[in-house]
Each structure stands twice: as structure tokens, then as C-alpha cells.
C-alpha positions in Angstrom: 0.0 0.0 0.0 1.3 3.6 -0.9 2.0 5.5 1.8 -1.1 8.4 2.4 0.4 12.4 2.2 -1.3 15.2 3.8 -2.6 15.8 0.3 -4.5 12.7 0.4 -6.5 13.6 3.6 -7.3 16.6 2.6 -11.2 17.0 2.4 -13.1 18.2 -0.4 -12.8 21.8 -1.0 -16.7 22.6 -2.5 -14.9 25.7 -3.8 -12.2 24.1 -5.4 -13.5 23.2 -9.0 -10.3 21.9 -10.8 -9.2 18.9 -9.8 -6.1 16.7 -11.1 -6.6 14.5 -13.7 -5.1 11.2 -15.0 -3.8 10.5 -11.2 -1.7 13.6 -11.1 -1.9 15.4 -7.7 -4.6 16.7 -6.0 -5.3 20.4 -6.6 -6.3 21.9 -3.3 -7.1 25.5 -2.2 -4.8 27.7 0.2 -7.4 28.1 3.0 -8.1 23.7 2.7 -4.3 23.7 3.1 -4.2 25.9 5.9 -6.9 24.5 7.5 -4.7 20.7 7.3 -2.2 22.3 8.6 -3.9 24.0 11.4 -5.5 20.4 12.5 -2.3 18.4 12.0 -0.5 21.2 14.5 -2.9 20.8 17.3 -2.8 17.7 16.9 0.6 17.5 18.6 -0.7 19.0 22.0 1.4 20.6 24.1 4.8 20.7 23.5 8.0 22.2 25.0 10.4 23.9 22.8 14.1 24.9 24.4 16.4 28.0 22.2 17.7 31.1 22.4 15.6 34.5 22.4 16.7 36.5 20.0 13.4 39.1 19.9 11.0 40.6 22.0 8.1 42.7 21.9 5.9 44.4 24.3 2.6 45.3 22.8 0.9 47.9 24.1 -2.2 45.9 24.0 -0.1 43.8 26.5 0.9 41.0 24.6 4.6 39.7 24.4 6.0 38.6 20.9 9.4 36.9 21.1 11.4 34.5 18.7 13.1 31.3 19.7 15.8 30.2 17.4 18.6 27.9 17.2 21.4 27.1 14.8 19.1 25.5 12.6 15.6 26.9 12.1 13.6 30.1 14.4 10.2 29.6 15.7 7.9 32.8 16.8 5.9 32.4 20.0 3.2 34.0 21.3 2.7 34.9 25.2 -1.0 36.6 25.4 -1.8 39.6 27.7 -4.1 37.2 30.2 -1.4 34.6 30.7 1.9 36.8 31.1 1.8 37.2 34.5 1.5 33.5 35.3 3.8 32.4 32.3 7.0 34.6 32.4 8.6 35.0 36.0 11.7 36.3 35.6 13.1 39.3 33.3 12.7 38.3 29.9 15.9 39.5 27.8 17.1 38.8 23.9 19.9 36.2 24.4 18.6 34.2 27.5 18.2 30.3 26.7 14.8 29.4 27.7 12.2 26.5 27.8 9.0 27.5 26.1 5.4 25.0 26.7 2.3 25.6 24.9 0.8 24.8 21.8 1.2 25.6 18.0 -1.5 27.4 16.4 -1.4 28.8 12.9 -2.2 32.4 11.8 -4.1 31.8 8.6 -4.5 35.6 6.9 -0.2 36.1 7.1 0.2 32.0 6.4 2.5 31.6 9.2 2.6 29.5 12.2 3.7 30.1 16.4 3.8 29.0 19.6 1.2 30.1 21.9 2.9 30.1 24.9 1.6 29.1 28.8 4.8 28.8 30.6 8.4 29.7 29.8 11.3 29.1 32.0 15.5 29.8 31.8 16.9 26.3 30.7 18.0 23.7 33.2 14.6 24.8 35.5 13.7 21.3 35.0 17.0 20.2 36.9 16.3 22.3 39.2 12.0 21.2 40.1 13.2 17.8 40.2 16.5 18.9 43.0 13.5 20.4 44.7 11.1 17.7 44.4 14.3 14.9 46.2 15.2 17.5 48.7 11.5 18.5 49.9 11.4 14.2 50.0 14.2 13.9 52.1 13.1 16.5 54.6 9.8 15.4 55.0 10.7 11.7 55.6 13.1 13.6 58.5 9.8 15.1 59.8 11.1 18.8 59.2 8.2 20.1 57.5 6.0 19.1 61.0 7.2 21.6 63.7 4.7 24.4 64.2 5.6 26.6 67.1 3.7 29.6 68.4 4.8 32.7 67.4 5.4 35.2 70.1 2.3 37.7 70.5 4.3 40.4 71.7 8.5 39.6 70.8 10.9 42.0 72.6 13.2 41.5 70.0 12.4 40.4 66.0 15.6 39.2 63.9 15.6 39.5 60.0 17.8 37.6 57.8 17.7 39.2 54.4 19.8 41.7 52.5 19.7 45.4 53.8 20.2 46.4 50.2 16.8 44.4 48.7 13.5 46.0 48.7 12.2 42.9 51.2 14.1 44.7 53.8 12.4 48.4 53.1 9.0 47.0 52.5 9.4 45.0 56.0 10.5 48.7 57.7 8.0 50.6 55.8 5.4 47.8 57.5 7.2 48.6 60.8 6.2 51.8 60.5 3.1 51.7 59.9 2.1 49.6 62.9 4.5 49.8 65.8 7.4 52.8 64.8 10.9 51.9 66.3 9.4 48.6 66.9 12.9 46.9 68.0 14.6 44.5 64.9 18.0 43.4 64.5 18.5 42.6 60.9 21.8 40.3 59.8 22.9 41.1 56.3 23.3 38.3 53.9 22.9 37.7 49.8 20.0 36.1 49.2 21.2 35.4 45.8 23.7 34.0 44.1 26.1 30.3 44.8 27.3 31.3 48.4 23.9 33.1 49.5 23.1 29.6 51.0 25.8 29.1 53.4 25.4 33.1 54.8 21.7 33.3 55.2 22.6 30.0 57.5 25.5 31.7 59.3 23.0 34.5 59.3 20.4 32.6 61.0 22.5 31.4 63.5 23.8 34.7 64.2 20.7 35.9 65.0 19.7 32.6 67.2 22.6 33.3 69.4 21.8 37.2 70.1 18.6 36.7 72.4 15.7 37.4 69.5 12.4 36.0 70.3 11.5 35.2 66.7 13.6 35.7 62.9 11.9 36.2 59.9 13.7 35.1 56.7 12.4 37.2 53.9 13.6 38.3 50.1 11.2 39.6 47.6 10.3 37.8 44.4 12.0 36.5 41.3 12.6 33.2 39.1 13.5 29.8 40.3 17.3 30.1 40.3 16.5 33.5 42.1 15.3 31.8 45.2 17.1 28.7 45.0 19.6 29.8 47.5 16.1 29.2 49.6 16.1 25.6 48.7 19.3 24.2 49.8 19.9 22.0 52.4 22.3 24.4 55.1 19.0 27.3 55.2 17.0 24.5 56.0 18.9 23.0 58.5 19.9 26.4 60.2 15.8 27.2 60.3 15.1 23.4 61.2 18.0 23.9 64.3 16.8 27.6 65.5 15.7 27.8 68.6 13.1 30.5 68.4 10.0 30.2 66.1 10.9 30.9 62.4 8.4 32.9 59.9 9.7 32.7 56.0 8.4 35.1 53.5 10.1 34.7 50.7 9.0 35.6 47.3 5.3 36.3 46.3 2.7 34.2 47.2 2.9 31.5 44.5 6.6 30.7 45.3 7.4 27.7 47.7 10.4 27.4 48.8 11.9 24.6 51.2 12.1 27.2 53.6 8.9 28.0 53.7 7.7 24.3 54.3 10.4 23.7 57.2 9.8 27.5 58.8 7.2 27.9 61.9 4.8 30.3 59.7 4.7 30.7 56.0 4.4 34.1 55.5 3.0 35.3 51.3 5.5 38.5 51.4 8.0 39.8 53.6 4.9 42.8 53.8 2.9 39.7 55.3 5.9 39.0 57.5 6.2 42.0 59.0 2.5 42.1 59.7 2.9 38.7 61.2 5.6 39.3 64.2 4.8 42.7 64.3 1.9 44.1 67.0 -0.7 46.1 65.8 0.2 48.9 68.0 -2.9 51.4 67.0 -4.9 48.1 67.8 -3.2 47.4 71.1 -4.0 50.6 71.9 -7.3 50.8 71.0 -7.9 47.2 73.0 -6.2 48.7 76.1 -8.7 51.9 76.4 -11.3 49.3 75.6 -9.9 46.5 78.4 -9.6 49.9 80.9 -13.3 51.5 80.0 -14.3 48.0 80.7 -12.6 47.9 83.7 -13.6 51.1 85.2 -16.9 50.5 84.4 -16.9 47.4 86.1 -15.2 48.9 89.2 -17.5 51.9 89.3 -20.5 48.9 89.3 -18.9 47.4 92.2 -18.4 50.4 94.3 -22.1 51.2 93.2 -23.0 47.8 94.8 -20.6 48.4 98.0 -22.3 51.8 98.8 -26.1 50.5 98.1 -25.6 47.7 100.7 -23.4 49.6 103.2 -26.5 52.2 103.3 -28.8 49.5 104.3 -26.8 48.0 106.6 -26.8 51.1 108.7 -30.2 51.2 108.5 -30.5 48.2 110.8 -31.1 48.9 113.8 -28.7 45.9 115.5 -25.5 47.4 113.7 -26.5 50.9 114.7 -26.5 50.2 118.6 -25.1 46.7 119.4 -26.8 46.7 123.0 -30.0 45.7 121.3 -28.9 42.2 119.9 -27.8 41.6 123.7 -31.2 42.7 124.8 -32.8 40.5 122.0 -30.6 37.5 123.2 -30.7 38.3 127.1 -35.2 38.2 126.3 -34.6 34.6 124.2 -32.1 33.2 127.0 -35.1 33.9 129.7 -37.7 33.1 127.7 -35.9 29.4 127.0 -35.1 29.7 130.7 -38.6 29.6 131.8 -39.3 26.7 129.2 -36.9 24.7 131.0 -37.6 24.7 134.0 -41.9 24.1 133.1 -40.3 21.4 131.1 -38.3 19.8 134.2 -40.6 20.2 137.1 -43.3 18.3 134.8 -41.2 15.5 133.8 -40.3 15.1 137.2 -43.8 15.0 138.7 -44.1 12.4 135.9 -41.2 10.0 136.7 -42.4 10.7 140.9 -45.9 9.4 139.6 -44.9 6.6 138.2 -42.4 5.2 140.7 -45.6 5.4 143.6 -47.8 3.2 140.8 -44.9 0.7 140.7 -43.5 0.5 144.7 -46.3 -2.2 145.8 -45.3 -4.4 143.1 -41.6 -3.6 143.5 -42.6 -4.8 147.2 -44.0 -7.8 146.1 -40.5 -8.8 144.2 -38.4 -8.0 147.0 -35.4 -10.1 147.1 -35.7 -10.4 151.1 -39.4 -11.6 150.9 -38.3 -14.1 148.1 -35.2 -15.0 150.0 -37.7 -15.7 153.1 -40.1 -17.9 151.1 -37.9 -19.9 149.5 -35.9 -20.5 153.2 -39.3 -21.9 154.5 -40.0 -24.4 152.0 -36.1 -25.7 152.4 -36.8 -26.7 155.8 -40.2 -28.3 155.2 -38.7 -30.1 152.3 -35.5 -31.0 154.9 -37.9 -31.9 157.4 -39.5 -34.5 154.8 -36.6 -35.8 153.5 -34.8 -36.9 156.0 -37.0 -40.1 157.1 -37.3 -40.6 153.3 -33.4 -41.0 153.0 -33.1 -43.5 155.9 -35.6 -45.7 155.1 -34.4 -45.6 150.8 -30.7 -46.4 152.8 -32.0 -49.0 154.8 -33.6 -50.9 151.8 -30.3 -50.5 149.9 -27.9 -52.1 152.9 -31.0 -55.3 152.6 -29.8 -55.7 148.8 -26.5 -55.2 149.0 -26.5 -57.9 151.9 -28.1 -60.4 149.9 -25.9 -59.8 146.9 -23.0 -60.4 148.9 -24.3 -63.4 150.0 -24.9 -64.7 146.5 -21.2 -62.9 145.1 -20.2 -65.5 148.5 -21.7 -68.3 147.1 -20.2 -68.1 143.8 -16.9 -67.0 144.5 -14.2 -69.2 143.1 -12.4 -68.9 146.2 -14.8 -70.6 147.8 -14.7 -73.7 145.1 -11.2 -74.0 145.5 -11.6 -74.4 149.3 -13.9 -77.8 148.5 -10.2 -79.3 146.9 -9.7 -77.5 143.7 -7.5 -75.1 141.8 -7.1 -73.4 138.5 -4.2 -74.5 136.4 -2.1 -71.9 133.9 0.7 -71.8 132.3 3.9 -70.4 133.9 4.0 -67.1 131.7 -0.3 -66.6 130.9 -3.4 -66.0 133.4 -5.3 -68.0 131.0 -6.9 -71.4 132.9 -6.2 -74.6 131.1 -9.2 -76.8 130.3 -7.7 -79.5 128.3 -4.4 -81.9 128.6 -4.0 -81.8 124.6 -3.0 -78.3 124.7 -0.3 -78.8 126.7 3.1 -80.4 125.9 5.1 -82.4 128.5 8.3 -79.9 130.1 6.2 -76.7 130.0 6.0 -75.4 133.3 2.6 -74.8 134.8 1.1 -72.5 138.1 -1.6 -73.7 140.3 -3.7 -71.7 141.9 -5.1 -73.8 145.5 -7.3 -72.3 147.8 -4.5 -71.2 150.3 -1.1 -70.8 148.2 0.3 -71.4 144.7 2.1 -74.9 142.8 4.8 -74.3 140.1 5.4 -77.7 138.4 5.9 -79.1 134.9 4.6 -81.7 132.9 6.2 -84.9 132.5 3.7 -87.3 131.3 0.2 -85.9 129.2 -2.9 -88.6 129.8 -5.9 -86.6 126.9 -8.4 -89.2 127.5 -11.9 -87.3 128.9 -12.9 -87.9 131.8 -15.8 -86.9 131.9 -16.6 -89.2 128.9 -15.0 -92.1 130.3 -17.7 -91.5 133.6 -20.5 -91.5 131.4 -19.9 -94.7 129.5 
């Protein structure tokens, strides 16, 4: 397949009325041309073009013209009036080597084609957003950018860091002026510009932490990205980091961010908006003061309004005006309480007198001596009685035991073995012996007669019965 040219995409022109014939090339009109071209050039987007400016031009209707150009070719751009102030922030001179971004766009009536232009920076600003984009990184994984410490509301002493050269430094006195004149400030020069600036407005800072200020402010007025780099290096943001009294920044307008700004106490947009911030309001202190004081003697005037209103009615009473009539009034309440006590007494005496009469005839009645009496009487009749009943239960108990020990006589074993027998044990048990089998001949044996004792042994064992034999 032939590869496709612009020509053939070109649409049909309906004022074009020649065309090509016998496959020649398309015959198309300038403003179908244009139009191709127009399409095909925004259809690259937005694009960023680096060279050297060799032209500019300040409209009076506000817009800026300028050329970009290299060794090989020159491109025109195009910075309109609503998007200068955003797009260009620096000083703009023939010569510079610049970044352009925007869009191409072609201006039909003249044939020609330029860059409309949204942003332009010096060269090497990349480099530098993406050195700012490691080191803000680094120093928030450190936890630098978290530190918020009060400011001081009224600061005995206020250091600035800036040049005293610069117009941060003048618009920061002029702001003195107007709201606290001769308001102290001890300001340490420094560059705040350039390769070194870094490495004095650090010393700078430092300075200033060691003279006994209650708060520094770090200012420098606007200007482009390598203008306020000195802002983004590592020492200022250490020194700020390290102070120790709070740190306000107010570097640059308010659209420029600076690490110093992220790692400072307060952000301030200007070093105008610094001053204001560290600075008292001295027209408003003043104006608070007569406010606080009006407020105050009004308040004390109340008071001594309230003082005097109840000092006249306490004089009105009567007790504070002659003290002898509370004693009268408590002499009158102490007799009259007096009398109640004694009314009180002499009837709950005759009450308790009363009552002991109703109960002395039957406190009589319980008297331990009657009781005693009473109780002695019927121990003698009941001695009296019992006597004759203990002999005679006596006598009948000497009767038994008589005739036990008569039948205890009868059985005794004593009185067997006096009829001719004994008990028989062995030598070394109490236990009598009943049969010859349990015995074997030497053991010794102790017999037990009815007068004495036999020790003998056996020498010859006979175990017929007896009493068997006697029976058959």
C-alpha cells in the first residue's frame, strides 16, 4: 500500500473546481491547506520547545512577541496579555536560553505558524524542580516540614535575615512603620542570591539565634526559580530546622514555595505579610487597652455602686447601729428558754415521781428479802420431809446389797477351791487350762489352790476325757 500524504487527507474543498486529472496530484485550495495544517499542529498537543531568544516585543495591548531560534531553524511564540503574568517569572531579555510550553497554532490571513505560549522558564529549571522535588522528600521523611511553634504575640526583639540592600528589607521597615514605629529589629545582612547566599543566610540565621531574639523572619522579595534557590538548599534548611526561636519565611510572592517556607514555623506570602505577622498592631493594642480599661472602670464603678447600696442598708438596721439591742434581744430569748426549761423539768419530774408510787407495791412484792424468806421456808419443810425418806431408801439398799454379797459369796471361786480344787495356767499366761491336749510335757505350769500357789511341769500328758469315760 502507498504510503497516504497530507494531500490525500485533505477533504473536499466545495470551492475548489479543478481537480487533477489522470492521477496527477490533487489540486487543493490555500485556505483547505491551511486548515490541514492547522489540525495536523494541534494535533501534537502541548509541546516544550528549548532555544535562544533573540526578539521581544511588548505590545501595548499587552501581549509579548518573542522569537526562539537555534542554529538551525527560528520559531515565533506568542505569550498573550491574560497569561503573562503566570507564564514569564523572571526578566525576559534577547539572548537568554529558555524552555518555552504551549501549543502551536497557525495564523491563517499572514500564512504563518507560532507558539502560543503558557509557561516559559530559563533552561536547566527542570533540573532544578526535580533537585527540589528529592530534597522536599528527604526533609519530610526527617519530619522537618511538622514543627509548628507559636509565634510570640508580643517579641521583645524580631531578627531578620535578608539583604539590607533588597526592597524585602524596606518593605518590611515601611510595615514597621506603619504599625509599631521603632518597633525593635536586629536585621543580619546576607545575599540572598547567588552560589554562596546559601551558606550566609545559614551563618546569618544562626547569628541571629545566638543574640537573644524571640522570633527571625527570613524574607527576600520575588523572582525566578534560580533567584530563590539559595532558599532551597539544604544548610538554610537546616539552620531554620535547628533555631531555637520560632521561624516565619516570607520569601517571594505568594505562588513561590520554597523549602524554607515548608520547614519555617509560619509561611508568611510576602516579607509585607511577615512584618505584619511578628509585628503588634500597635494602633490596635491601643485601642484594646482603652477598651480593656473603659471596661474595667466601668466594672469597678459597678462594684463600688453595689458596695455603697448595701453599706446604706446595713446602717439602716437597727442591731448594727446600737449593738446593745442584739444583747437585749438575746438576754429576752435566753429567759424566755429559761422559763421553758424549767416548766419542762418540774413536769417531767412529777411524771417519773408518779410513776415510781404506781410501781413500789409491786416492787414490794418482788423484794429479794421476801423471796429469799419464802424460799428459806420451803427448804426446811422439804429437809424436814426428807430426812426419814433417806433413811428408810438407805435401809432398803444395805437389805440388797447384803443379799448380793451373800450370792457374790456363794459363787466366788475362792470358795470352790476351798472344796479341793484349783485353776491351772501356764507359767507365763493367766489364762486357765481346760484341756491336757493343749499342753506339751516340760512346760511349766502355776496352780492356783485355795491357800497358796504350785509351780510344776509336765512330764507325762494322759488326753483321754474324763468326763466321757464316767458317762460310758
Amino acid at each position: 500500500m502507498a504510503a497516504r500524504t497530507l494531500f490525500d487527507r485533505l477533504p473536499d474543498d466545495p470551492g475548489d473546481e479543478g481537480r487533477g486529472e489522470g492521477g496527477g496530484p490533487r489540486v487543493v485550495s490555500v485556505g483547505a491547506l491551511t486548515r490541514r495544517l492547522r489540525e495536523t499542529l494541534e494535533g501534537l498537543g502541548r509541546i516544550s520547545v528549548e532555544g535562544e531568544v533573540s526578539r521581544v516585543v511588548r505590545a501595548a495591548s499587552g501581549h509579548v512577541y518573542l522569537d526562539l531560534k537555534d542554529e538551525q531553524a527560528k520559531l515565533s511564540c506568542t505569550i498573550w496579555r491574560s497569561a503573562v503574568q503566570r507564564a514569564v517569572r523572571f526578566d525576559l531579555r534577547e539572548g537568554m536560553q529558555v524552555v518555552a510550553h504551549g501549543q502551536l497554532d497557525v495564523y491563517a490571513p499572514r500564512g504563518t505558524y507560532s507558539l502560543n505560549v503558557q509557561r516559559i522558564e530559563q533552561a536547566g529549571i527542570g533540573a532544578l524542580l526535580a533537585r527540589f522535588e528529592e530534597l522536599k522528600q528527604q526533609l519530610a521523611a526527617r519530619g522537618w516540614f511538622e514543627r509548628r511553634r507559636p509565634l510570640p504575640a508580643m517579641p521583645r526583639t524580631i531578627g531578620v535575615v535578608t539583604s539590607r540592600d533588597g526592597a524585602a528589607f524596606r518593605d518590611f521597615l515601611r510595615t514597621r512603620t506603619l504599625r509599631w514605629p521603632g518597633y525593635p529589629v536586629r536585621l543580619a545582612h546576607t545575599p540572598v542570591q547567588g552560589a554562596s547566599a546559601a551558606e550566609s543566610i545559614a551563618d546569618a540565621l544562626r547569628r541571629l539565634d545566638a543574640s537573644g531574639v524571640d522570633v527571625i523572619v527570613v524574607c527576600r522579595g520575588g523572582g525566578s526559580l534560580e533567584d530563590l534557590w539559595c532558599f532551597n538548599e539544604l544548610p538554610v534548611a537546616r539552620a531554620i530546622h535547628e533555631a531555637s526561636v520560632p521561624v516565619v519565611s516570607g520569601v517571594g510572592h505568594e505562588t513561590d514555595l520554597t523549602l524554607a517556607d515548608l520547614v519555617a514555623d509560619h509561611r508568611a506570602h510576602t516579607p509585607t505579610d511577615a512584618a505584619q505577622t511578628v509585628i503588634p498592631d500597635r494602633e490596635a493594642l491601643v485601642a484594646e487597652l482603652e477598651r480593656l480599661t473603659h471596661h474595667l472602670a466601668r466594672g469597678a464603678d459597678a462594684v463600688l455602686r453595689a458596695r455603697a447600696d448595701r453599706l446604706e442598708r446595713l446602717a439602716a438596721n437597727r442591731v448594727l447601729r446600737d449593738g446593745r439591742v442584739l444583747v437585749a434581744d438575746r438576754a429576752r430569748s435566753l429567759a424566755e428558754l429559761g422559763r421553758r426549761l424549767g416548766t419542762a423539768a418540774r413536769e417531767a419530774l412529777a411524771t417519773r415521781t408518779a410513776r415510781l408510787w404506781e410501781v413500789h407495791p409491786r416492787l414490794q412484792a418482788r423484794s429479794p428479802a421476801r423471796m429469799l424468806g419464802a424460799r428459806e421456808a420451803r427448804l426446811q419443810a422439804a429437809a424436814l420431809r426428807i430426812r426419814p425418806a433417806a433413811q428408810r431408801a438407805l435401809g432398803a439398799r444395805e437389805q440388797a446389797l447384803g443379799l448380793c454379797a451373800s450370792q457374790l459369796e456363794a459363787y466366788s471361786p475362792l470358795k470352790i477351791l476351798g472344796r479341793g480344787y484349783s485353776i491351772t495356767t501356764r507359767a507365763d499366761e493367766a489364762t486357765p487350762l481346760t484341756r491336757a491336749s493343749d499342753l506339751k510335757v516340760g512346760e511349766p505350769l502355776r496352780s492356783r489352790l485355795h491357800s497358796g500357789t504350785v509351780v510344776s511341769r509336765v512330764t507325762e500328758i494322759d488326753a483321754t476325757d474324763s468326763a466321757a469315760s464316767s458317762r460310758e
